[in-house]
Each structure stands twice: as structure tokens, then as C-alpha cells.
C-alpha positions as CSV (number, residue, x, y, z in Angstrom):
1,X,0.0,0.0,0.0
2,X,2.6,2.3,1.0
3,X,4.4,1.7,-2.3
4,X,1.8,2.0,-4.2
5,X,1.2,5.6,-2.5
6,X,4.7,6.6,-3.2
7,X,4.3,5.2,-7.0
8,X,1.2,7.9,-7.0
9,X,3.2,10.7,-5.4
10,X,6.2,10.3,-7.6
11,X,3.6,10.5,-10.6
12,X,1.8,13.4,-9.5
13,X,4.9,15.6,-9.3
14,X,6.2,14.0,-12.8
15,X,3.3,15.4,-14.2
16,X,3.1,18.7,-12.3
17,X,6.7,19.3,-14.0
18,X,5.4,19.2,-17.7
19,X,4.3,22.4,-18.0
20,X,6.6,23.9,-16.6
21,X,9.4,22.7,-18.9
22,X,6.5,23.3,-22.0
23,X,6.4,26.7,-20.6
24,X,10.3,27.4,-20.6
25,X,10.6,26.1,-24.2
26,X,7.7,28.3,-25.4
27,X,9.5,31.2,-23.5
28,X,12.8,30.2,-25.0
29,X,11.1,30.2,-28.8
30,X,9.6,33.5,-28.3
31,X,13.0,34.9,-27.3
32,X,14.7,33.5,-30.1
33,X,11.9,35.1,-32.1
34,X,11.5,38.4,-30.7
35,X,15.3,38.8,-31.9
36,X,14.8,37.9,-35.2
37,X,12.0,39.5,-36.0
38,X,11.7,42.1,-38.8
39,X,13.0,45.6,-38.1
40,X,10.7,48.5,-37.7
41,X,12.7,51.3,-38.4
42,X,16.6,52.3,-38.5
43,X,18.3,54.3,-35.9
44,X,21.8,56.1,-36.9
45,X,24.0,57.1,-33.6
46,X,27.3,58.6,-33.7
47,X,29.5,61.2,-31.5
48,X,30.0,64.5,-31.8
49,X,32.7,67.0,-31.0
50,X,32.2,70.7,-31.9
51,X,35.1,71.8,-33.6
52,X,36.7,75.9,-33.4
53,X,36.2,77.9,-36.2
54,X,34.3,78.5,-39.3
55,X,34.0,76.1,-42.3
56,X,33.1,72.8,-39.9
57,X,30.7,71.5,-37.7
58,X,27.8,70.8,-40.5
59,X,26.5,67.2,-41.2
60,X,23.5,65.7,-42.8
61,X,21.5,62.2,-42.8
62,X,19.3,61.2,-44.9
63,X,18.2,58.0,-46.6
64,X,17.9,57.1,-50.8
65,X,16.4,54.3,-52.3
66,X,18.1,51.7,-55.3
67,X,17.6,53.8,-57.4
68,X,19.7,57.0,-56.2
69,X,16.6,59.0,-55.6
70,X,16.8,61.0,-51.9
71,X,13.3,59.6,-50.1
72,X,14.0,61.4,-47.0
73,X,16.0,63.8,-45.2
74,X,16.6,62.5,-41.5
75,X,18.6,65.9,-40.6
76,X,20.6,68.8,-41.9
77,X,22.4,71.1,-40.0
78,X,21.1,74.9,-39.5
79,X,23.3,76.9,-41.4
80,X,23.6,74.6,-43.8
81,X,20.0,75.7,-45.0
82,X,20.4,78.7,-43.5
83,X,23.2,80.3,-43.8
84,X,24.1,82.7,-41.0
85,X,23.4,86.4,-42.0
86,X,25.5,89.9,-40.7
87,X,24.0,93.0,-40.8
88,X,24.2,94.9,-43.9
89,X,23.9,91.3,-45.9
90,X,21.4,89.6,-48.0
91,X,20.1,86.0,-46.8
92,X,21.6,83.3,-48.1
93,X,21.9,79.8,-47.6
94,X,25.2,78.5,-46.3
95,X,25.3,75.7,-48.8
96,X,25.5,78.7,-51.3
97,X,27.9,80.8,-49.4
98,X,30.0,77.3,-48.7
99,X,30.3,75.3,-51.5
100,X,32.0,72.9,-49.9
101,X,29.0,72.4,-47.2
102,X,27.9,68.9,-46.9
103,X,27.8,69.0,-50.6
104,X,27.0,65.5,-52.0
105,X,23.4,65.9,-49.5
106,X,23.2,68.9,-51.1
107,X,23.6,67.8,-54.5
108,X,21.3,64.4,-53.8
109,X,18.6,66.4,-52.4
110,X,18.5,69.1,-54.9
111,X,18.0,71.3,-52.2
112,X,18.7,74.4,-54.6
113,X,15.3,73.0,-56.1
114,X,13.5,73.0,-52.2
115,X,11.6,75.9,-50.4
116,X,12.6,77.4,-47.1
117,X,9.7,75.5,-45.7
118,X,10.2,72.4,-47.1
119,X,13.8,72.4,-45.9
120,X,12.9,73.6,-42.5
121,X,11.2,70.2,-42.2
122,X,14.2,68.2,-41.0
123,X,16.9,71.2,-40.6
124,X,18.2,71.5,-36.4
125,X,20.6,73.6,-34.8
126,X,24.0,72.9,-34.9
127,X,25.2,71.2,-31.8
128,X,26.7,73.6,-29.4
129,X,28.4,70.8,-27.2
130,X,29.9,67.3,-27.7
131,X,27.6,64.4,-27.1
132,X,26.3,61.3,-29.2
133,X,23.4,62.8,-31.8
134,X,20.5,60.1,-32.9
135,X,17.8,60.2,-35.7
136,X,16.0,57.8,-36.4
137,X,14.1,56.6,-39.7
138,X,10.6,55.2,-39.5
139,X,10.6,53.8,-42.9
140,X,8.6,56.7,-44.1
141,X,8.9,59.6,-47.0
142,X,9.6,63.2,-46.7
143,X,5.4,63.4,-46.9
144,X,4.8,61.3,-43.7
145,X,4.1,58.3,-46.1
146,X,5.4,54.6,-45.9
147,X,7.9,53.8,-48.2
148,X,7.5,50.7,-50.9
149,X,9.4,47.3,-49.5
150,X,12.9,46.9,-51.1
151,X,16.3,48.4,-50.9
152,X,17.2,51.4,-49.5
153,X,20.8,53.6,-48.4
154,X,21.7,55.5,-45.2
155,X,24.0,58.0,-45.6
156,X,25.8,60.2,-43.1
157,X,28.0,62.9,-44.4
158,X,30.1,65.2,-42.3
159,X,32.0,68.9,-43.4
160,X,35.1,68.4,-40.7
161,X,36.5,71.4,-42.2
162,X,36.2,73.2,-45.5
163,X,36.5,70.8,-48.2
164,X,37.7,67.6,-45.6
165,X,34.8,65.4,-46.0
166,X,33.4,62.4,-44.8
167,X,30.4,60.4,-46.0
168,X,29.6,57.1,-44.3
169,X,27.3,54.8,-45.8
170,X,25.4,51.3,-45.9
171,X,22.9,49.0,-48.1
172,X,19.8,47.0,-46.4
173,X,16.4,46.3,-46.8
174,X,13.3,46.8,-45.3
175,X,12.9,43.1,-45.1
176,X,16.2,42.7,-43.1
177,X,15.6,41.8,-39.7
178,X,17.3,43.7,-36.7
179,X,20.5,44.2,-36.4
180,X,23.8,46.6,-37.5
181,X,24.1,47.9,-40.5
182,X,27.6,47.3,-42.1
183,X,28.9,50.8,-43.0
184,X,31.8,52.3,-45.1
185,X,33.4,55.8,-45.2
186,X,34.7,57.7,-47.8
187,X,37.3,60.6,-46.8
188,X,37.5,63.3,-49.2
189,X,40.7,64.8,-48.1
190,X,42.5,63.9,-44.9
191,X,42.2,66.5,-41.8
192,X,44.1,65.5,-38.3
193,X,43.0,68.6,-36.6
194,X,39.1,67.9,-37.5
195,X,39.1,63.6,-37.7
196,X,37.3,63.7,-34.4
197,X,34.5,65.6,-35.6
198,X,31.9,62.8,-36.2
199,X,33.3,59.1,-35.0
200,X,31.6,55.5,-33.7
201,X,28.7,56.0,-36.5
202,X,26.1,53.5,-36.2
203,X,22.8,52.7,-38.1
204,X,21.1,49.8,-36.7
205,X,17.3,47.9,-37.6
206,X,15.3,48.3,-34.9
């Protein structure tokens, strides 16, 4: 009898330790699932540090599709669009004024062909202290309207000093799960004084 009770016992706990390990496998799947899951939106990172003088500080993000074509501007520095006017002087935009200002966003976004309000939509003040800066893309258009699936292009591109400049870049799709994008730089001319401007860039599916 008392066997047989203990035969029961050990039974009863057997099965009251199913679900438990059902439970930690489910919760195991749904870990391995929530990290591959497909990304929402993009989120480009990097550090900052303000550099002296005139003829630096300016950057740009923005987004293009397969095809070349600029589908969004993420951010554009203030007197890049701006332009920073003296009394006695006639407005004008600092892209104008500085040629060499961010120039391939300027030339990808046609911004000559964009109105003041249209580029006020995604233009910010320059950074006035060093820290890590952050924009983020929600797979949308300039118009607030979702972008078609495929292949798309992040693009960073920083004036470190007159015509010293740096574009980092990299491919992915909005199909891609989440994770880092792989990105490359290309250095226009090389500037030791003004390197540190914009470093540790990241653009990461979210």
C-alpha cells in the first residue's frame, strides 16, 4: 500500500513538472523570435565633438532608395540651410555661401530646387556641445508616407573642415531583420586637426 502511494506521489509531481518545462521552451522560442523578427525602423548614432572655427561643424543624414533617388532627409544642419546672415547682408543659404558644405546631400537632395519650408522640415541647430546625436528613420517619405518594400541607403556625411569630407554609408532592406548595419566611409581629403568631428557611426534595424 505504501508503495503504491509513493508510486502515485512520484507520478503526480512528474506530471506537475510538464508544463513547466512546456512553458520554458515556449519562452525560450519566443526569445529567439522576438530577436529575429523584422525591423521596424533604423536608428543612426554617432559622437560629436564641436570643432573651433568657421567652415566645420555641418552634417547631414538622410536616406535614398536603389535607385539614387533621396526619399528622406533625416537631418541637416542649421546653417547649412540657412546660412548665418550679418547685418548689412542679404540672406543666403550657407550651402551657397560654402560650397564645400555637406555637398553631395546637397547635390542628392537638390536642395537648390527645395523651399525654405520644405527644408525647415528636417533642418536642427548645430550642436553647441559634444555628445552622441540620434535620428531615427521610421521607414517613411519626406510626406509622412510609408515607403515601398525593397532596398534602401543610409548615408551620413560630415564637413570636418572646409572641403575635408566624410560620408559614411550602408545598403539594407526593409525586409532585413534587426541588427547593424555594415557601413563604409569615404574621406575626401584627410584632416588631423578635425578627424574627431563625427566618429563611432552606427545605423542599426530596430
Amino acid at each position: 500500500m505504501r508503495q503504491k502511494k509513493l508510486f502515485i506521489a512520484i507520478l503526480a509531481a512528474m506530471l506537475l513538472s510538464v508544463p513547466v518545462i512546456v512553458l520554458g521552451i515556449k519562452s525560450s522560442d519566443a526569445q529567439e523570435q522576438s530577436q529575429a523578427r523584422k525591423a521596424k525602423s533604423l536608428e543612426v548614432s554617432f559622437d560629436y565633438q564641436r570643432q573651433a572655427g568657421p567652415g566645420s561643424n555641418q552634417y547631414a543624414v538622410w536616406i535614398e532608395n536603389d535607385k539614387g533617388d533621396v526619399v528622406k532627409t533625416l537631418f541637416v544642419t542649421s546653417y547649412t540651410t540657412k546660412g548665418r546672415t550679418r547685418p548689412g547682408e542679404e540672406p543666403m543659404r550657407g550651402y551657397v555661401k560654402r560650397p564645400a558644405c555637406v555637398p553631395t546631400w546637397v547635390k542628392s537632395s537638390k536642395a537648390a530646387e527645395q523651399t525654405d519650408q520644405q527644408l525647415d522640415a528636417f533642418t536642427g541647430a548645430t550642436p553647441q556641445a559634444d555628445g552622441t546625436q540620434t535620428v531615427t528613420w521610421d521607414f517613411t517619405d519626406q510626406a509622412g508616407k510609408a515607403v515601398p518594400k525593397g532596398t534602401y541607403k543610409v548615408f551620413v556625411e560630415a564637413t570636418l573642415i572646409f572641403d575635408s569630407d566624410i560620408i559614411y554609408s550602408g545598403t539594407f532592406s526593409t525586409k532585413d531583420k534587426a541588427g547593424d548595419i555594415v557601413l563604409t566611409s569615404t574621406l575626401t581629403k584627410e584632416d588631423e586637426a578635425h578627424k574627431n568631428m563625427v566618429t563611432n557611426v552606427k545605423a542599426v534595424l530596430k
